[in-house]
N, C-alpha and C positions, 0 to 999 in steps of 0.2 A: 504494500500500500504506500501513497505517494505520503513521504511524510515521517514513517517510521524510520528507526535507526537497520541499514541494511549493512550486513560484512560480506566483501566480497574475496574468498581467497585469489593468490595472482600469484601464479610458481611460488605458491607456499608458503607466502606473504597475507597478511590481515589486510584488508583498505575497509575503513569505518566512513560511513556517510552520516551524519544525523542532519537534519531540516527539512526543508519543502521542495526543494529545485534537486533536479536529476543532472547530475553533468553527465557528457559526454567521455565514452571510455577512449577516445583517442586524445582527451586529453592529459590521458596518466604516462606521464614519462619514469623512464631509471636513471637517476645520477648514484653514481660510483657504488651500485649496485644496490641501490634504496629504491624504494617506492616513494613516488613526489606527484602530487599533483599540485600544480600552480596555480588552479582555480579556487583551493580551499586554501586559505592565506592563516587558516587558524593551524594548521599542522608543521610541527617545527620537524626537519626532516634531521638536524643535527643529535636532540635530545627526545627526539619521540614524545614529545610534550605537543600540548595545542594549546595555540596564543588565541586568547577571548578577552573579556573584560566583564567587569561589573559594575552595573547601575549604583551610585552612593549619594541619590540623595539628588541633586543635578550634574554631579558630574559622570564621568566611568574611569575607572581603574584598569589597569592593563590585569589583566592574572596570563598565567601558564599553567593547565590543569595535565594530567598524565592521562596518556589515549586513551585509557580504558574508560576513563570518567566520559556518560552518555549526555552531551551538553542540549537538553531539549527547548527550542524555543519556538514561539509561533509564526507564524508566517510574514510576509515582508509586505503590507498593502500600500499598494502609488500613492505617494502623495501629491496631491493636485497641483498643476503647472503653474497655475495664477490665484492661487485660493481666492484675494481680493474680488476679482472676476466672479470665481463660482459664489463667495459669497451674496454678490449683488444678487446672480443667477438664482440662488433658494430663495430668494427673500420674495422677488417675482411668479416663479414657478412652485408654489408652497406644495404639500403634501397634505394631501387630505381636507381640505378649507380654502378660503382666501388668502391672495398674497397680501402682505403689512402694509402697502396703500390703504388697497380697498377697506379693510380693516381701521384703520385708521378715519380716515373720511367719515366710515359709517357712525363713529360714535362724535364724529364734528359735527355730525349732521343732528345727535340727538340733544349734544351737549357742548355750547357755546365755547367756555376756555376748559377742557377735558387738563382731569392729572393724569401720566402716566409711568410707572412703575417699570422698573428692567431688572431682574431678578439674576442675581449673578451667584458664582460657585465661593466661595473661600479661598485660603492658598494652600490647601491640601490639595486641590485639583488643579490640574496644567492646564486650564483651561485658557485657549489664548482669546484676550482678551485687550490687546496693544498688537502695533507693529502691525506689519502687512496681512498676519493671517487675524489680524484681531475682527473679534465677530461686535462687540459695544458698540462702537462708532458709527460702525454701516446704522443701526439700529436706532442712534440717538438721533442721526442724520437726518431718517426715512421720517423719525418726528417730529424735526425741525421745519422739514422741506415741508410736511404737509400742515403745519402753524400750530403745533403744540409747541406753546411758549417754555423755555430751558426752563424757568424756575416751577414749572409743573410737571417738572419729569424727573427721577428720583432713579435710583440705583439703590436697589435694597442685596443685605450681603447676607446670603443665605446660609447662614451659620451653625443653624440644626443645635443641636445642643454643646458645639466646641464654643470658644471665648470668643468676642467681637476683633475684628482687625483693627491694628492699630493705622493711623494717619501715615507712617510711612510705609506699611506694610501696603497701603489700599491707592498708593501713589505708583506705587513700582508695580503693582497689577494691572493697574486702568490706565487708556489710552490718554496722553494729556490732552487731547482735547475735546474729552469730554468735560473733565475739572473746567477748563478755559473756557467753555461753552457755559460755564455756571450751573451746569448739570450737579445736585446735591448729592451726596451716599449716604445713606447709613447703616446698620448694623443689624440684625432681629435679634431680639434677647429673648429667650424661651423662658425668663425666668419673670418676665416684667409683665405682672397678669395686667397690668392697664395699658398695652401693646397691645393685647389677643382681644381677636374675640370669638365670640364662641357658637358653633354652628350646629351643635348637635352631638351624634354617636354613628359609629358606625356598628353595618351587620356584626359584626363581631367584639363589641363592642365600648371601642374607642372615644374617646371625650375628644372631640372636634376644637382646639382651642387652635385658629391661624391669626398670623401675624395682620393686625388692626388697617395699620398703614396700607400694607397690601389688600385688603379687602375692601380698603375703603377707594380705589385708585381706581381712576375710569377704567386705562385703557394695560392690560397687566400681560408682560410679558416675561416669558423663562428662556434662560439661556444655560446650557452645561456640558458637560463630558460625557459622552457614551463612552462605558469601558466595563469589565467585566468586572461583578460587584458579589461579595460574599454570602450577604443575607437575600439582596433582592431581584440577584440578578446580573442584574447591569443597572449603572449609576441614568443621571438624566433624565430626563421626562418629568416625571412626576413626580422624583426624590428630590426637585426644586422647594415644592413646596412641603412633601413629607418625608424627608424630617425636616429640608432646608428650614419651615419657615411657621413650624406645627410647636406650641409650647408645652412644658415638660409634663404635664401629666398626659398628656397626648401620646408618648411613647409607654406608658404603661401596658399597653395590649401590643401596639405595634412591634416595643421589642424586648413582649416579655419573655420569663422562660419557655412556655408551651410556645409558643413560634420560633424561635431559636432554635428550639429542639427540632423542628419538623424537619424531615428529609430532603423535603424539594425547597426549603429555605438553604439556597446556596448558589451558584457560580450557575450566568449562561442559562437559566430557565427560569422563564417568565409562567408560563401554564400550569396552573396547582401550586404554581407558591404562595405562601398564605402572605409573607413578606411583603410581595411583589401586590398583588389585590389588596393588600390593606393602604398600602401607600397609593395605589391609583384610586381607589375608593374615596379617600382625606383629599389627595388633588382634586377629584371630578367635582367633592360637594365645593372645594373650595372655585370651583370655576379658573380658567385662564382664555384668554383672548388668541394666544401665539404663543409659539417655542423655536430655539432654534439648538439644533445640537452639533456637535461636531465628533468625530471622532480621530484619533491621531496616529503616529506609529512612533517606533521607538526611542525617534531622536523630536520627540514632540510636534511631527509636521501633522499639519491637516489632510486629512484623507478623505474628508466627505464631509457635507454640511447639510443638516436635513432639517428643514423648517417649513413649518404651518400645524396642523390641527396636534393636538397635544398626545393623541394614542397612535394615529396613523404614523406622522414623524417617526414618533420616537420610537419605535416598533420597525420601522425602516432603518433606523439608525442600529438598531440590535442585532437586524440581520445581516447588514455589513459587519458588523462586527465581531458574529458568530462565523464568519469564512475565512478570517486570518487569524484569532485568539485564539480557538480550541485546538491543543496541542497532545499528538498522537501518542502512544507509549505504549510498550511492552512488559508488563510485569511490575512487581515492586521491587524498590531500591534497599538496600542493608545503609546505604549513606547517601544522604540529598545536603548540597549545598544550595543556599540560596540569598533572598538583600531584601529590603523591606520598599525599595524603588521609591519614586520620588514620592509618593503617599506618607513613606515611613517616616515623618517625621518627627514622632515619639513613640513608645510602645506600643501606646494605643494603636495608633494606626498599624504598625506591623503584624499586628493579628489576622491581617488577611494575606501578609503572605506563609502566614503558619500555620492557614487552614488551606494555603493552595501545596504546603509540603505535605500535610496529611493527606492527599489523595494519593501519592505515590510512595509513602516511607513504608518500610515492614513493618508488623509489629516487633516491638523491640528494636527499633532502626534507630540512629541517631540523624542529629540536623544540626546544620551549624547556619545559623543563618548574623548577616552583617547587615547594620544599618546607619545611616546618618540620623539622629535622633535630634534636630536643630530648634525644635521647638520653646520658647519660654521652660516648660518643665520636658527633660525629656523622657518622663514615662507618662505623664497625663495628669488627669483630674483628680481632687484627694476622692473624689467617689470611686474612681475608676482603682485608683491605688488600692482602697479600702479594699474594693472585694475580692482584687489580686494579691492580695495577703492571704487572703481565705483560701485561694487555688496554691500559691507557694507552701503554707504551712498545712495544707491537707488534704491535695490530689484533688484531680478533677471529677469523681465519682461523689466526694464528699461535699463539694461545692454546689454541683449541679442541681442534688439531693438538697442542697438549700434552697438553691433559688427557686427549684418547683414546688416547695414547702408553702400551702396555704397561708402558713406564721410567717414567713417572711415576709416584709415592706421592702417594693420594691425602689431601687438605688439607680438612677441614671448611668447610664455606660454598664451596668453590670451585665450587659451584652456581649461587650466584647470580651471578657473573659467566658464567657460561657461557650464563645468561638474558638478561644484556645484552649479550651478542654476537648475538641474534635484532633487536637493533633496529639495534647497529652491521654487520651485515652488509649493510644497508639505505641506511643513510648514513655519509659518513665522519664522522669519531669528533668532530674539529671544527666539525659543523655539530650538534653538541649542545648547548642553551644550559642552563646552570643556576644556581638564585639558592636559599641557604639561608640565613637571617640568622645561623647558628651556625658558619660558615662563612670559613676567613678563607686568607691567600694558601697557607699550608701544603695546607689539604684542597684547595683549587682544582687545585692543582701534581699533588696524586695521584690526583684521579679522572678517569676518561675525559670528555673532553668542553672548554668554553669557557666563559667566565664570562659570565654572560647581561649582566652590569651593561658589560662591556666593550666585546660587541657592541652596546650601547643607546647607549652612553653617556651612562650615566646615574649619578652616585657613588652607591653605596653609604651609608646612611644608617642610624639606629639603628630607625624605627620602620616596621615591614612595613608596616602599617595605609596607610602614604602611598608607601613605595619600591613595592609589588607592580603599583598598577594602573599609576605611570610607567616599571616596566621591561617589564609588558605591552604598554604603547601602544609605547613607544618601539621595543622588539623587532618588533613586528608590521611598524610603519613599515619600519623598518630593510632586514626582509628582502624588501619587498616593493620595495622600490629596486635589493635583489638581485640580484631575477629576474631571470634572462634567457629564459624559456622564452613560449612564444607565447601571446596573450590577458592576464589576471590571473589569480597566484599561487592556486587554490583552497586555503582557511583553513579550520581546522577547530579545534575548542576541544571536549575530553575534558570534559566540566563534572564527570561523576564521577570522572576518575582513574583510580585501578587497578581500580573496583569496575562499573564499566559498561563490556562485553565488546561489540566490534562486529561483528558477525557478517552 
């Protein structure tokens, strides 16, 4: 199958392929009696090593991983020649509804000086939002040119239950001329009950509390990242407004423990997830006018841009995205390397790439996964800390068994630890290595898991740039000394993290 890891013997020689594209066998040459091909730039023909790198945060680090390690990642999608171009192009030719003229107009025509609302992502998501692929400004433009006056158009920063952006944070996101347009931002605080207001319940039954501002705005529109997303799927569409924009008792049902726990709450599937339906549910009562999504590939380009009606889009947007994410694999790993990708900004957020290693670790497999943890705190909120105390001092069966517990009150974010009890269910909590350069013996001591530099032995040093590829070699060695299991340890290296789903 196109995609799987193939070995091809050659006079008695191994040639290893892993990825999407098939090269051609006349381009395998022999120098000085090796096997080389020039096409794969990752195989060092000197050391029998292959040169890759790793995602840390915004940048990537060179590593050198040993052949045997199966490097799986997901496919390579075009990215668009003129995005600027195709961005005008969606905004025009919408999906599912009318384009953002007509739209526009229509509510000039009901309502004299209309406000309107532009709903944007946080700086957990790449979303671009500046510069030539930026999608804001076409948007702010489309409302200028049709006479919605700047100071009635607002950028609200879909925060969901993380901390509000700071002024320079929300500077170096946004296109400046939007700011120079007079265009205003602010923040949604899930915690500030005279922001919300309140809409109801849903079928299953959630307390409808959305953000005031936004409900209260003529003309509302969402903009975000499609990308493959842990509990509900894939992010975008409708996770704008639930969780972006829903206040905190509002996630009580949406991410309590019975929905965490469900099976089809997880990665790339939309049908039967209760995740996925509870948040389009809170969106639909919440109403939206337009959406615009994007989706990107691994060096942050735009690959596609899908805007107009809010389930048609974004549902268009899933399915591109479902033809280059989902990444093929044979068997489980005894060792998976992996990175917490530009999401991981503090532990919290790395939870999704350590429920995308528990699809492929053994039981009893180790994991060493790296992260840039750049955050204000880098492991999270004291809620979040709190109940990841509970999973460090008492395994994930003991945890979980509280959080489904009637007697428990439920604790914001206690979610995402109940995420990384899917990979500690899989290994003990010890055989998890981790290395954050923000990182120091305090956060080591509270989160689940081993200090990768400890298992390597390797110190601790100030620049990632040299520590990363010596706590990789030296980890991989380590555990392959280990083993005790029959044959060699099978290795496997996530090259994308949380964003490449193996399926």
């Amino acid at each position: 199958m196109a995609g799987r890891q193939q070995d091809t013997l050659i006079r008695g020689h191994r040639f290893r392929r892993t990825g999407f594209s098939q090269l051609p066998e006349t381009s395998i040459l022999w120098l000085s009696g090796q096997l080389f091909d020039p096409a794969l730039s990752c195989k060092s023909v000197e050391n029998d090593m292959q040169k890759t790198d790793l995602p840390f945060g915004s940048r990537h680090i060179a590593l050198e991983l040993p052949d045997e390690v199966d490097i799986l990642s997901m496919g390579s999608p075009v990215a668009l020649d003129n995005p600027a171009q195709k961005i005008q192009e969606a905004l025009d030719s919408s999906i599912g509804g009318p384009g953002i003229d007509e739209i526009i107009r229509k509510k000039k025509e009901k309502i004299d000086d209309p406000t309107a609302v532009i709903v944007i992502s946080d700086n957990t998501r790449p979303v671009p939002y500046t510069g030539d692929q930026g999608i804001l400004w076409p948007l702010v433009d489309r409302l200028l040119k049709q006479g919605v006056r700047a100071g009635k158009i607002t950028v609200l920063v879909a925060t969901g239950m993380h901390r509000g952006l700071t002024e320079a944070e929300i500077s170096k996101m946004i296109d400046p001329r939007v700011l120079d347009a007079g265009v205003q931002v602010k923040n949604h605080n899930c915690k500030n009950d005279k922001g919300l207001s309140y809409l109801g319940t849903t079928a299953r039954g959630s307390e409808i509390y959305i953000n005031r501002f936004y409900m209260e705005s003529d003309i509302r529109i969402l903009t975000g990242l499609v990308e493959s997303h842990f509990m509900a799927g894939a992010s975008g569409g409708r996770k704008s407004i639930c969780p972006g924009l829903i206040g905190e008792e509002s996630t009580f049902v949406f991410h309590g423990a019975p929905m965490m726990a469900h099976p089809n709450t997880t990665d790339l599937l939309l049908e039967g997830n209760p995740c996925h339906e509870e948040s389009f549910e809170v969106a639909s009562t919440a109403g939206t006018d337009y959406i615009v999504n994007v989706t990107l590939d691994h060096q942050f380009k735009v690959t596609g841009v899908f805007a107009g009606e809010l389930k048609a889009a974004h549902e268009a947007a899933v399915e591109h995205l479902k033809s280059y994410t989902a990444v093929p694999y044979e068997g489980q790993y005894d060792i998976v390397l992996s990175h917490g990708g530009f999401v991981g900004i503090n532990h919290y957020q790395v939870a999704k790439a350590g429920t995308v290693a528990a699809r492929i670790i053994k039981p009893g497999g180790h994991v060493i996964m790296l992260a840039d943890n750049t955050d204000t705190d880098p492991i999270g909120s004291l809620a979040y800390k709190t109940v990841l105390q509970i999973l460090t001092l008492s395994g994930p069966e003991a945890v979980e068994k509280i959080l489904l517990s009637p007697d428990w009150t439920f604790i914001p974010e206690q979610w995402q630890v109940q995420m990384w009890t899917r990979l500690f269910k899989k290994i003990p909590i010890d055989h998890f290595y981790y290395y954050s350069p923000q990182f120091g013996d305090a956060e080591y001591e509270l989160t689940a898991g081993s200090r990768l530099s400890e298992m390597a032995g390797i110190p601790e040093s100030a620049d990632p740039e040299v520590l990363v590829p010596k706590l990789v070699a030296a980890g991989i060695d380590k555990l392959k000394e280990l083993y005790t299991g029959s044959g060699e340890p099978r290795i496997a290296y996530l090259k994308d993290g949380p964003y490449g789903i193996p399926l």
